[in-house]
N, CA, C and O atoms as CSV, one atom per row, in Angstrom:
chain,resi,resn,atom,element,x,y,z
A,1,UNK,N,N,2.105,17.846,21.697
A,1,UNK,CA,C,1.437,17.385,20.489
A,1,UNK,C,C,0.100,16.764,20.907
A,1,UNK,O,O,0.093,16.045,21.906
A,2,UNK,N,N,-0.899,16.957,20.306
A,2,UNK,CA,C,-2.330,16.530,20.605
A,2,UNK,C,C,-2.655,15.082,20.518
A,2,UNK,O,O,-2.481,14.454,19.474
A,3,UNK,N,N,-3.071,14.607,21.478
A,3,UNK,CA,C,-3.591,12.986,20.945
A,3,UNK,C,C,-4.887,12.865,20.549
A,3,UNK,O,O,-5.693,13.769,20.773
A,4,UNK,N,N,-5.216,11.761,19.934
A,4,UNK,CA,C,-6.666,11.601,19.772
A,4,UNK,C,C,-6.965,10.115,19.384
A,4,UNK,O,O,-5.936,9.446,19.289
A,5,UNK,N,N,-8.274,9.356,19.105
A,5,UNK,CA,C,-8.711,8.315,19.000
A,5,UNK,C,C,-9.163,8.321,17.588
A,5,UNK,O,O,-9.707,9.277,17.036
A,6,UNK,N,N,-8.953,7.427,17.169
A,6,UNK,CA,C,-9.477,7.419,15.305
A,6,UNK,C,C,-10.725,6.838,15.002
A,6,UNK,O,O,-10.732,5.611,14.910
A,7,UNK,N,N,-11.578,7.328,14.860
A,7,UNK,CA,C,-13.385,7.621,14.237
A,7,UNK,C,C,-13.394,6.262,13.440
A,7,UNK,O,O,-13.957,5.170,13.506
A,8,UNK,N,N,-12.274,7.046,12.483
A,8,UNK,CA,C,-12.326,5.739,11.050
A,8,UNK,C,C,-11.186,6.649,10.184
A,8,UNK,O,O,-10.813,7.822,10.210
A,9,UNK,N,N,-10.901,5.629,9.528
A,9,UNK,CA,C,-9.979,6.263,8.080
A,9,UNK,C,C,-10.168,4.782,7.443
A,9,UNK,O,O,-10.211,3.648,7.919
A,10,UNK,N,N,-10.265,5.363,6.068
A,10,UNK,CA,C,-10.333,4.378,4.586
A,10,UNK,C,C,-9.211,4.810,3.837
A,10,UNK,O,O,-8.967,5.986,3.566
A,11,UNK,N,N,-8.569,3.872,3.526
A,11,UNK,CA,C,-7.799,3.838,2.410
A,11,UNK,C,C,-8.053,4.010,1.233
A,11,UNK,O,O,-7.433,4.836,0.563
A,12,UNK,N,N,-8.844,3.398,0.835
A,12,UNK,CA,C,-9.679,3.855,-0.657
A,12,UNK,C,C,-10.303,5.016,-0.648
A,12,UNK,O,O,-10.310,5.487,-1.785
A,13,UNK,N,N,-10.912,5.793,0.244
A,13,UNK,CA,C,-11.135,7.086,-0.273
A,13,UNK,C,C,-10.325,8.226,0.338
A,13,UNK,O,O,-10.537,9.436,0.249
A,14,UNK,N,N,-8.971,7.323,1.229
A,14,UNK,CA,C,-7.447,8.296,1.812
A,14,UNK,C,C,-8.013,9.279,2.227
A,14,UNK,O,O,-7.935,10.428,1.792
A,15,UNK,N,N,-8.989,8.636,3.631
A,15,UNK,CA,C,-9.122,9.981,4.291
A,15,UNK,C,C,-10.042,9.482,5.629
A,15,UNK,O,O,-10.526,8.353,5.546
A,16,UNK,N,N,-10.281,10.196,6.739
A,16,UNK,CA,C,-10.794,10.133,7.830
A,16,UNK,C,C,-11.239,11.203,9.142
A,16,UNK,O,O,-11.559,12.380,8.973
A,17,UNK,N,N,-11.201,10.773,9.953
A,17,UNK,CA,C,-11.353,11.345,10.957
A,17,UNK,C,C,-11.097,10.943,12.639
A,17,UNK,O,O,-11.616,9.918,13.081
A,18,UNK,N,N,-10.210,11.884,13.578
A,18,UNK,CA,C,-9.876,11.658,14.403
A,18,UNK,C,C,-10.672,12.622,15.543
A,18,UNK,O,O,-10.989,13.811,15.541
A,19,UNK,N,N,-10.834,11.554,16.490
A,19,UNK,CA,C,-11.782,12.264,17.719
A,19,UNK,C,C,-11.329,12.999,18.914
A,19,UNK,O,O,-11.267,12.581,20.070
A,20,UNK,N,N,-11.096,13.881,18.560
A,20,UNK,CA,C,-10.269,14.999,19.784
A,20,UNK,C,C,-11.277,14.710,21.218
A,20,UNK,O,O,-12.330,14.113,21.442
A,21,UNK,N,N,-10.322,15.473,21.976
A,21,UNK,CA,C,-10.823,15.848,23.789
A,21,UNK,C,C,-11.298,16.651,23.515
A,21,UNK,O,O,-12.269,16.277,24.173
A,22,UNK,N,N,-11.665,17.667,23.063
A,22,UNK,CA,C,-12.802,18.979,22.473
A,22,UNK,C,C,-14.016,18.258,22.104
A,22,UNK,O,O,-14.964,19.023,21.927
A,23,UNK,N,N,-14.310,16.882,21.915
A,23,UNK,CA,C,-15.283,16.461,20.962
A,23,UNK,C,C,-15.687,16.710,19.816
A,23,UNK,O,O,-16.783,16.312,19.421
A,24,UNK,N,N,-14.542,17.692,18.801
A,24,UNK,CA,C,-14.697,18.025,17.600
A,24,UNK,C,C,-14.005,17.044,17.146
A,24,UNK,O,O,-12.883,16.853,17.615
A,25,UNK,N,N,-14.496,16.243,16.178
A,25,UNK,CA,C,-13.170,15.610,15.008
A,25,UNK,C,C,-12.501,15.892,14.371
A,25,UNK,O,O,-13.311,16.380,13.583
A,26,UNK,N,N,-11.735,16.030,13.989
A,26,UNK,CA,C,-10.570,16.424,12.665
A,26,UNK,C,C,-10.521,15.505,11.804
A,26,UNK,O,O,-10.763,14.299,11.821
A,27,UNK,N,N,-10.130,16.330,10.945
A,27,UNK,CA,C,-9.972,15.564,9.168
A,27,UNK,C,C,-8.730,15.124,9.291
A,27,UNK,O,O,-7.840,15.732,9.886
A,28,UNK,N,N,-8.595,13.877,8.646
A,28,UNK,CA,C,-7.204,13.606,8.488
A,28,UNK,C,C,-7.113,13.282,7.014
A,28,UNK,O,O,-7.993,12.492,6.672
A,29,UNK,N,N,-6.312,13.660,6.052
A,29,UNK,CA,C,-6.309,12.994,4.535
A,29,UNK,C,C,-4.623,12.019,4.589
A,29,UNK,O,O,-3.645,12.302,5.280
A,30,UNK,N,N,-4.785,10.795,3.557
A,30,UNK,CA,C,-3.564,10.051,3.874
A,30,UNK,C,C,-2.194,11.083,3.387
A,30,UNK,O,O,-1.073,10.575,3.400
A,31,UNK,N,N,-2.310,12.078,3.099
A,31,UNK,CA,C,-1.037,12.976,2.789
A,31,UNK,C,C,-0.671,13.488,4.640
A,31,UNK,O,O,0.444,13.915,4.940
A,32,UNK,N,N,-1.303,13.406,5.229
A,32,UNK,CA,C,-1.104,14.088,6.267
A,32,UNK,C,C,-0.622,12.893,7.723
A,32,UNK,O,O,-0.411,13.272,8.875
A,33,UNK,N,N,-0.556,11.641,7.297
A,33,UNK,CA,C,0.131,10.649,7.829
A,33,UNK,C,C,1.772,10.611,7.978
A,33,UNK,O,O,2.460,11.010,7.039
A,34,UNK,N,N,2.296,10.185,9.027
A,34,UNK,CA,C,3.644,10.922,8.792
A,34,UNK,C,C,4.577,10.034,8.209
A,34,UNK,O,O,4.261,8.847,8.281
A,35,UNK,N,N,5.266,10.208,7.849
A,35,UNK,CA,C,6.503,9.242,7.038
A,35,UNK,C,C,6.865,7.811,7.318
A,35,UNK,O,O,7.428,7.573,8.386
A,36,UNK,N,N,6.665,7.053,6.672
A,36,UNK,CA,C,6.560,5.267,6.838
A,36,UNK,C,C,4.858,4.548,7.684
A,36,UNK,O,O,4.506,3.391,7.915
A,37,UNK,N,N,4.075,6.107,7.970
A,37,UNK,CA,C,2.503,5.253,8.495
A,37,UNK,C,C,2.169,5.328,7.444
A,37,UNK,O,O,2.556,6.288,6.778
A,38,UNK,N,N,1.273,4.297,6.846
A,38,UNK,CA,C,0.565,4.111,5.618
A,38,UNK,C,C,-1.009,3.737,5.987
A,38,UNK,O,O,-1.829,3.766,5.068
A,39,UNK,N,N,-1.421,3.397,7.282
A,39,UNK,CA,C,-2.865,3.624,7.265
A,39,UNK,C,C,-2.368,3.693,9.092
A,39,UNK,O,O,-1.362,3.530,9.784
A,40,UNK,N,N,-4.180,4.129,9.276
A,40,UNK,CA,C,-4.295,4.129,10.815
A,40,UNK,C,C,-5.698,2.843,10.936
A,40,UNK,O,O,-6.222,2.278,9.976
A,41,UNK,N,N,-5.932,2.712,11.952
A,41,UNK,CA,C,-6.560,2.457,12.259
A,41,UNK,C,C,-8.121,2.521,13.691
A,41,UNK,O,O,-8.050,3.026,14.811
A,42,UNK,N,N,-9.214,1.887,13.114
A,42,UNK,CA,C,-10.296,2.878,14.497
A,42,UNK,C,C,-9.799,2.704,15.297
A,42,UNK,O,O,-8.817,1.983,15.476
A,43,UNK,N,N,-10.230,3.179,15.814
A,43,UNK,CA,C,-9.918,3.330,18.048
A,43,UNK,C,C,-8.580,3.638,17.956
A,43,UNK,O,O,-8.384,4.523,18.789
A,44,UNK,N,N,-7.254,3.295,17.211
A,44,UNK,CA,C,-6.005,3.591,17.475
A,44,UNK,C,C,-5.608,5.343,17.909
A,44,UNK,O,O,-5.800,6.359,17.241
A,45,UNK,N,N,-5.061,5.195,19.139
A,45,UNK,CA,C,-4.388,6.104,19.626
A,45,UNK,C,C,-3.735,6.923,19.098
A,45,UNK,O,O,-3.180,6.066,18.410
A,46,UNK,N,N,-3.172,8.019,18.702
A,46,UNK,CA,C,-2.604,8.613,17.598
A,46,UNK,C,C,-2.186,9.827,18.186
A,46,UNK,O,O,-2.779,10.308,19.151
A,47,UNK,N,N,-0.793,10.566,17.443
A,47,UNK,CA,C,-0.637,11.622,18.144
A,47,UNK,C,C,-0.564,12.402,16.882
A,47,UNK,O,O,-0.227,11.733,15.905
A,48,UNK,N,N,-0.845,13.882,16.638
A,48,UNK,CA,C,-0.602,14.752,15.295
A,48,UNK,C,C,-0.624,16.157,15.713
A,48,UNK,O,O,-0.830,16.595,16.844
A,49,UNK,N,N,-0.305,16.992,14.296
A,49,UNK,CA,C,0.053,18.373,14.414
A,49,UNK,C,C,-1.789,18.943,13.666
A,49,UNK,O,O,-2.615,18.364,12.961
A,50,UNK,N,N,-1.745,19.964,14.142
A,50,UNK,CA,C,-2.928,20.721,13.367
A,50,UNK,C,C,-2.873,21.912,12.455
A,50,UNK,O,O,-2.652,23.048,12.873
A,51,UNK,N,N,-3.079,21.619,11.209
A,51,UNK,CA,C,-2.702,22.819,10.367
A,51,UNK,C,C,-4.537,23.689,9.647
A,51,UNK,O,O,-5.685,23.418,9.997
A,52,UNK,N,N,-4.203,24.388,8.935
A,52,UNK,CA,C,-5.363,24.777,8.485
A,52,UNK,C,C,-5.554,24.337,7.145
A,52,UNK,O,O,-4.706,24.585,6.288
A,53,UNK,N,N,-6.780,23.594,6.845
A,53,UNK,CA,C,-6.627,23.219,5.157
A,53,UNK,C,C,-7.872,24.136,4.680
A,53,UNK,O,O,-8.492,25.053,5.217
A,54,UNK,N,N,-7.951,23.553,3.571
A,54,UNK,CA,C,-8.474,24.605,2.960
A,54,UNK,C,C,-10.150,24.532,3.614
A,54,UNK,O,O,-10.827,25.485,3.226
A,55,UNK,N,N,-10.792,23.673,4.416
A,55,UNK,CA,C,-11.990,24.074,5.073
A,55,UNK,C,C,-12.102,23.458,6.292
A,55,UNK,O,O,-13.040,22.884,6.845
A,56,UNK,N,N,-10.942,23.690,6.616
A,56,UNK,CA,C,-11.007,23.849,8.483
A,56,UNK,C,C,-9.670,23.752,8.694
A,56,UNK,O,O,-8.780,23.947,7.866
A,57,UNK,N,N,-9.520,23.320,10.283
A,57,UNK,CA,C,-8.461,22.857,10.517
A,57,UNK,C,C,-8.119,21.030,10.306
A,57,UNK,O,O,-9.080,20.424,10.781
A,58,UNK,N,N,-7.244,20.223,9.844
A,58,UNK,CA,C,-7.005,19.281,9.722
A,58,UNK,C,C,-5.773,18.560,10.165
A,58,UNK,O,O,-4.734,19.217,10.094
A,59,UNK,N,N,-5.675,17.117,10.687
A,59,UNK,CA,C,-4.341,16.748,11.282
A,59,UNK,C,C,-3.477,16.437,9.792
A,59,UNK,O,O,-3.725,16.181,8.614
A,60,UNK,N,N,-2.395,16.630,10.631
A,60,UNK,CA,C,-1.072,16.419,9.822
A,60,UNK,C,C,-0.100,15.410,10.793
A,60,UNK,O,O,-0.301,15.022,11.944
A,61,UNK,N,N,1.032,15.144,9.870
A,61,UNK,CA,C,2.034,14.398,10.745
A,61,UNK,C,C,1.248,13.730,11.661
A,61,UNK,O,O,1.317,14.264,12.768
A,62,UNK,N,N,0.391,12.581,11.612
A,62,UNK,CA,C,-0.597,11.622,12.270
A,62,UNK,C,C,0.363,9.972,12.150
A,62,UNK,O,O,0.708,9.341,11.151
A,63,UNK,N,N,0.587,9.654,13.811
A,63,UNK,CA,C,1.382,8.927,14.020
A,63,UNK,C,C,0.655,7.850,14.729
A,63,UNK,O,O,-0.509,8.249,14.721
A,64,UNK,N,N,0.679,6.986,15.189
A,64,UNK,CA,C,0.528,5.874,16.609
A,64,UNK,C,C,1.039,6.310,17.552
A,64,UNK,O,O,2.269,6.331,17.524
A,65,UNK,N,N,0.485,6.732,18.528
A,65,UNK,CA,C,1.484,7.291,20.006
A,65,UNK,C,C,2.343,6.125,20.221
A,65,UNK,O,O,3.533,6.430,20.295
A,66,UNK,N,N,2.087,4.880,20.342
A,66,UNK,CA,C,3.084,3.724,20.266
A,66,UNK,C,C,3.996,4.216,19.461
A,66,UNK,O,O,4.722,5.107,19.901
A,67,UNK,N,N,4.123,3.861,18.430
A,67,UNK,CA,C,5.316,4.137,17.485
A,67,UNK,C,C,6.345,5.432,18.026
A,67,UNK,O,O,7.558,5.463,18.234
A,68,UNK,N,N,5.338,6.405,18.139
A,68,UNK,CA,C,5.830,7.486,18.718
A,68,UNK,C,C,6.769,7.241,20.111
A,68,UNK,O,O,7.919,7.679,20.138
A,69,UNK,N,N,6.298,6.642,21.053
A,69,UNK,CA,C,6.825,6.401,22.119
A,69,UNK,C,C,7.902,5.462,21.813
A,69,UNK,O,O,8.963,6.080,21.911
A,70,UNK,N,N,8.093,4.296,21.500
A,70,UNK,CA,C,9.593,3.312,21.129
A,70,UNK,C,C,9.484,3.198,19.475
A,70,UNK,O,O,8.586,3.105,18.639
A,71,UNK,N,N,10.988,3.264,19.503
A,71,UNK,CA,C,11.423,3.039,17.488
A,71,UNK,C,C,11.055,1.767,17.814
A,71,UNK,O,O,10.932,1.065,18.818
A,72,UNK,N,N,10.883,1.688,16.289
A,72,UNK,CA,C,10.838,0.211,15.438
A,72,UNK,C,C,12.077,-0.288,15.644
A,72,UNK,O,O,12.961,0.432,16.107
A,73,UNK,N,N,12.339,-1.864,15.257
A,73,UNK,CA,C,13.441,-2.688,14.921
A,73,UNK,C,C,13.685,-2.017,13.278
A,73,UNK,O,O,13.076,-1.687,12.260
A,74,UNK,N,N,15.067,-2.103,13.895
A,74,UNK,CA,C,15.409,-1.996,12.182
A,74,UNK,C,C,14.818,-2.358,11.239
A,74,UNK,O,O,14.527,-1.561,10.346
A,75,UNK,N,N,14.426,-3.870,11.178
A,75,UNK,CA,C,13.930,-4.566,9.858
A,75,UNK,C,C,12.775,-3.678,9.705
A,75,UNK,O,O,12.520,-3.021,8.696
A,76,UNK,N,N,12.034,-3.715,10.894
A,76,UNK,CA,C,10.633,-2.984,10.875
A,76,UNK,C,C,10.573,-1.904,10.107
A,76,UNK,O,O,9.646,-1.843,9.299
A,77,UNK,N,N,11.708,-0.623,10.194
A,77,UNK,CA,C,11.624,0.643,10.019
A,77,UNK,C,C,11.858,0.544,8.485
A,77,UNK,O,O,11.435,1.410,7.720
A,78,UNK,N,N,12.620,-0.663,8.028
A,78,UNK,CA,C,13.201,-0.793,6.650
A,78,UNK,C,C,11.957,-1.033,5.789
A,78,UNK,O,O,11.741,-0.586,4.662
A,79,UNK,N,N,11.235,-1.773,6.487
A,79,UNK,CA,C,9.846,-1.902,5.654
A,79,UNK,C,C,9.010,-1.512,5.522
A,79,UNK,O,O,8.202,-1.818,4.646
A,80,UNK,N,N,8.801,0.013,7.051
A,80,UNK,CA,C,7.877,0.733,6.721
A,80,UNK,C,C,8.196,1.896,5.634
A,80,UNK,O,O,7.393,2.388,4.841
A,81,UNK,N,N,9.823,2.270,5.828
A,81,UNK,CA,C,10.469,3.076,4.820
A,81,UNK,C,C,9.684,2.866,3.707
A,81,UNK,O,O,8.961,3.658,3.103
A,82,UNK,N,N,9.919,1.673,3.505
A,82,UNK,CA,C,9.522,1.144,1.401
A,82,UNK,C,C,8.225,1.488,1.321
A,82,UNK,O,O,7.783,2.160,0.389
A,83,UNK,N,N,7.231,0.872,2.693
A,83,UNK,CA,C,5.923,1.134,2.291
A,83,UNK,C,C,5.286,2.356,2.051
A,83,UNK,O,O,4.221,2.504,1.453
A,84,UNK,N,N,6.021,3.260,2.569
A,84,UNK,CA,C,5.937,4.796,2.945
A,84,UNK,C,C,5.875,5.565,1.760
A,84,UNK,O,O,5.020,6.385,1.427
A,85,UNK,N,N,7.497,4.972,0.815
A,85,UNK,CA,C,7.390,5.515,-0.423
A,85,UNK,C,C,6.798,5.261,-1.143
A,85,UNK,O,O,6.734,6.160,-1.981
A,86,UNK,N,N,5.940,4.031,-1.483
A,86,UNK,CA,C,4.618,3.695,-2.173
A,86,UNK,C,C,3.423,4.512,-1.307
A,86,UNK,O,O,2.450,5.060,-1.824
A,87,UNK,N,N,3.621,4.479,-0.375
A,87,UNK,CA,C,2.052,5.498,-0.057
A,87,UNK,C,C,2.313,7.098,-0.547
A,87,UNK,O,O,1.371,7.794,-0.925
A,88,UNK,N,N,3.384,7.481,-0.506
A,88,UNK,CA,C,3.623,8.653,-1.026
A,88,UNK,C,C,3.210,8.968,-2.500
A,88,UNK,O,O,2.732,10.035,-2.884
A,89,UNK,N,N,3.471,7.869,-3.261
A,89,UNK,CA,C,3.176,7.783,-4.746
A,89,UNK,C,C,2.087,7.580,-5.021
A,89,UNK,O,O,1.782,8.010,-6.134
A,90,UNK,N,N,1.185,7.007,-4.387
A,90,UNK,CA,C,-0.328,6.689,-4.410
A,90,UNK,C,C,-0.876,8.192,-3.962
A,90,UNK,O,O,-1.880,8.571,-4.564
A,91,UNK,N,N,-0.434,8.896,-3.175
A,91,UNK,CA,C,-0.809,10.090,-2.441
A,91,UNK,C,C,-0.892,11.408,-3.020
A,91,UNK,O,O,-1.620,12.348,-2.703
A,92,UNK,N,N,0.155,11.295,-4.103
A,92,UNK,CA,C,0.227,11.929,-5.159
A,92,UNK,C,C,-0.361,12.015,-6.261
A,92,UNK,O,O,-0.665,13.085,-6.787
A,93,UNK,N,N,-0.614,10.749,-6.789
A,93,UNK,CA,C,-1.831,10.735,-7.400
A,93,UNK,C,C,-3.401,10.810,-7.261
A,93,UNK,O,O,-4.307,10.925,-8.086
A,94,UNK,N,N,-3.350,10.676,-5.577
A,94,UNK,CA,C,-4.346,10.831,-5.105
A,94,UNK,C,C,-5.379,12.169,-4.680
A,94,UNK,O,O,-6.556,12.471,-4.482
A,95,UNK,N,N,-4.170,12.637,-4.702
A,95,UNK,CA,C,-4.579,14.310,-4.421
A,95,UNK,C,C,-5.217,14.950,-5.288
A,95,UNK,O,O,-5.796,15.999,-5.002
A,96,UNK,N,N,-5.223,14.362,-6.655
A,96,UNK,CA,C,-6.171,15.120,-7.399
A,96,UNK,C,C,-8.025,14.706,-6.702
A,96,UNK,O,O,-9.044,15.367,-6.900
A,97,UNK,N,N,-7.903,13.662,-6.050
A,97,UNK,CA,C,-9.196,13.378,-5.551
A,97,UNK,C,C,-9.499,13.639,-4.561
A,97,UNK,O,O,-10.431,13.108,-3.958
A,98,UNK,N,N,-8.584,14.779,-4.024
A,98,UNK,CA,C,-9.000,15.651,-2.912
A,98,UNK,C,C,-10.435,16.070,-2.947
A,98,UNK,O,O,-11.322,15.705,-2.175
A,99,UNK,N,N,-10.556,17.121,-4.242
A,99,UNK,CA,C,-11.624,17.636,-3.803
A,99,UNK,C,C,-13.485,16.394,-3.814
A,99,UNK,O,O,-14.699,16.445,-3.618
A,100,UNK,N,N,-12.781,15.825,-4.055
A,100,UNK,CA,C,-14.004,14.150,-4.631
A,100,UNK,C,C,-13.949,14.156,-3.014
A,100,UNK,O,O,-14.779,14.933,-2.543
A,101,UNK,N,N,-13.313,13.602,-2.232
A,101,UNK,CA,C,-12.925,13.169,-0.869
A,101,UNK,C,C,-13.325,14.440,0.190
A,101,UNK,O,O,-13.821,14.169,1.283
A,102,UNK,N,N,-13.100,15.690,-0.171
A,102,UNK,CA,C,-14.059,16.726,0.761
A,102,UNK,C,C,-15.188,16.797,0.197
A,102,UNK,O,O,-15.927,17.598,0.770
A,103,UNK,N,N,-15.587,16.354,-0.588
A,103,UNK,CA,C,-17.283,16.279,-0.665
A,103,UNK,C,C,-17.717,15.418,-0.145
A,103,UNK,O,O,-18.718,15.613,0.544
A,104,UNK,N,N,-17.102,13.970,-0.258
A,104,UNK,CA,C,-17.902,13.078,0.375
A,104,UNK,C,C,-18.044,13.380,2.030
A,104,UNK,O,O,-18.993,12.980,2.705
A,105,UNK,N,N,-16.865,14.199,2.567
A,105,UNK,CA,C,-16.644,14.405,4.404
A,105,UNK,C,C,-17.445,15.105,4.388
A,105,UNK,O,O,-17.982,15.066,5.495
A,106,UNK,N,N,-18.167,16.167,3.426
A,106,UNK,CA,C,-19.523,16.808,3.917
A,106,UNK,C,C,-20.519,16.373,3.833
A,106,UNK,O,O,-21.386,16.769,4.611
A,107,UNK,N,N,-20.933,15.014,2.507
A,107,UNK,CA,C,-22.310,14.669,2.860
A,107,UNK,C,C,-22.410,13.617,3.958
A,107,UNK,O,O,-23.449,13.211,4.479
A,108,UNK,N,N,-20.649,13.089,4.332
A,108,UNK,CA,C,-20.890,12.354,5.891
A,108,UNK,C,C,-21.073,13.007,6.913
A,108,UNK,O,O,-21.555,12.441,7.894
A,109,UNK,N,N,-20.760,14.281,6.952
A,109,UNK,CA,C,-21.040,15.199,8.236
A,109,UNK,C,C,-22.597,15.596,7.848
A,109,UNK,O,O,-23.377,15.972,8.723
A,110,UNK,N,N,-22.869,15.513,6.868
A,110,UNK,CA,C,-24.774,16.457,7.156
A,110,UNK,C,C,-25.233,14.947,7.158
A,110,UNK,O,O,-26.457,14.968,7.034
A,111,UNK,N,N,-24.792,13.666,7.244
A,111,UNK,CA,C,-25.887,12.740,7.137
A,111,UNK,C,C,-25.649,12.341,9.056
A,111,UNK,O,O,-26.398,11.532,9.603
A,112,UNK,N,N,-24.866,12.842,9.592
A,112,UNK,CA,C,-24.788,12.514,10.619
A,112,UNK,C,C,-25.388,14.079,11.599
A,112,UNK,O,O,-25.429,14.059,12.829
């Protein structure tokens, strides 16, 4: 599974970018976070899958290599559970602002 370093991701506009060993970034949108992560954070280490979205390739299943490497404490996992299913529900509604959210990743990629 690929690792990478995180650029940035926002919550409010549920979406980002992760900095591969290729020096290409990938898109990450918060649907593509994996079950009980509800945000990432910069510089955080991260491990994910790569699928094709609809204008490129983009990560999916985007984890903390920590997390990845040792489980949570129970209590822990119990609370990311809950938080998980509220990010799911937000995510859902959020998706209609997909395409709002790939526009803005292109006028951040041509302003850079």
């Amino acid at each position: 599974m690929p690792q990478g370093k995180v650029k940035w991701f926002s919550t409010e506009k549920a979406f980002g970018f992760i900095e591969q060993d290729n020096d290409n970034d990938i898109f990450v949108h918060v649907t593509g976070l994996a079950d009980g992560v509800t945000a990432i954070d910069k510089d955080m280490l991260v491990e994910y899958e790569v699928e094709q979205g609809r204008k490129g390739p983009q990560a999916t299943n985007v984890k903390p290599v920590s997390a990845a490497a040792a489980p949570a404490p129970a209590a822990e996992a119990e609370a990311e559970a809950e938080t998980g299913a509220e990010a799911e529900t937000e995510a859902e509604t959020e998706v209609e602002a997909d395409d709002e959210a790939e526009a803005d990743v292109e006028e951040e990629e041509e302003a850079e």
